[in-house]
Steps between C-alpha positions, in 0.01 A plus 500: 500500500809626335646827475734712286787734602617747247791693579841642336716496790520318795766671803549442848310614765742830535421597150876468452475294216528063420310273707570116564215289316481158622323223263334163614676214319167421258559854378414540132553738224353509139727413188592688266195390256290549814374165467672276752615602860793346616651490896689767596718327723553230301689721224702653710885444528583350859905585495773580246865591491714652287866468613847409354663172628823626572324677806170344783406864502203537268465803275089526536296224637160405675436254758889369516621468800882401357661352277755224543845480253565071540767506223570643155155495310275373830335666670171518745241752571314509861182681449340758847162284424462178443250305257238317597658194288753418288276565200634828438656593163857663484582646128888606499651728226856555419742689272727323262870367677765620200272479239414084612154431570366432849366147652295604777407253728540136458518429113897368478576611852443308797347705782782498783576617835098690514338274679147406497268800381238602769214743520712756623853424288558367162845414315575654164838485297642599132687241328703642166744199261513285750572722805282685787566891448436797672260723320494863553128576409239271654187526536202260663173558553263249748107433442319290772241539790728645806402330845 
């Protein structure tokens, strides 16, 4: 048997207002069309950052522990929860260095001085006419089941 709840607002017990609603991982929703359901969890950015590299404080992030300045250009990113493998996917955004165009990651730059990536930190650098520079906007955003 299955049942319905119909409601417009959900609050905490006090009546104070909000309320913490926890969600199974198989947790679907409808799409748009209403014709497929998708996982909830699944779509559902694990950890980002947005931070400038002349600094290892972040301006706004989720699930980042710290980040670690190796050299001009390098740096790593420790994440407060791990995933569960190493088949997570890390998309990094930048702004423009001077008006050259960004290399991120390894095309034309060899990845130095980060390491091995892990389920809990990953290596990422900016590589601009032949150089690693500092960028001042960055910005990554991490998809992947956490552990």
């Amino acid at each position: 048997m299955t049942s319905q709840l119909n409601v417009d607002t959900i609050v905490d017990k006090a009546g104070s207002g909000g309320s913490n609603v926890k969600m199974a991982n198989t947790s679907t929703y409808v799409s748009d069309g209403g014709n497929v359901t998708q996982n909830t969890v699944q779509g559902v950015a694990k950890h980002w950052i947005n931070y400038d590299m002349a600094s290892t404080t972040p301006r706004d992030s989720l699930n980042t522990s710290s980040l670690v300045d190796n050299a001009v250009g390098q740096y790593f990113a420790n994440t407060t929860n791990a995933f569960s493998t190493l088949n997570y996917c890390i998309n990094m955004t930048t702004n423009s260095y001077a008006g050259d165009s960004f290399q991120l990651g390894p095309a034309g730059a060899p990845k130095t001085n980060l390491g091995t990536d892990t389920t809990s930190k990953y290596g990422m650098w900016i590589y601009s006419n032949g150089a690693y520079v500092d960028a001042k906007y960055n910005y990554l955003l991490g998809h992947g089941d956490l552990a």
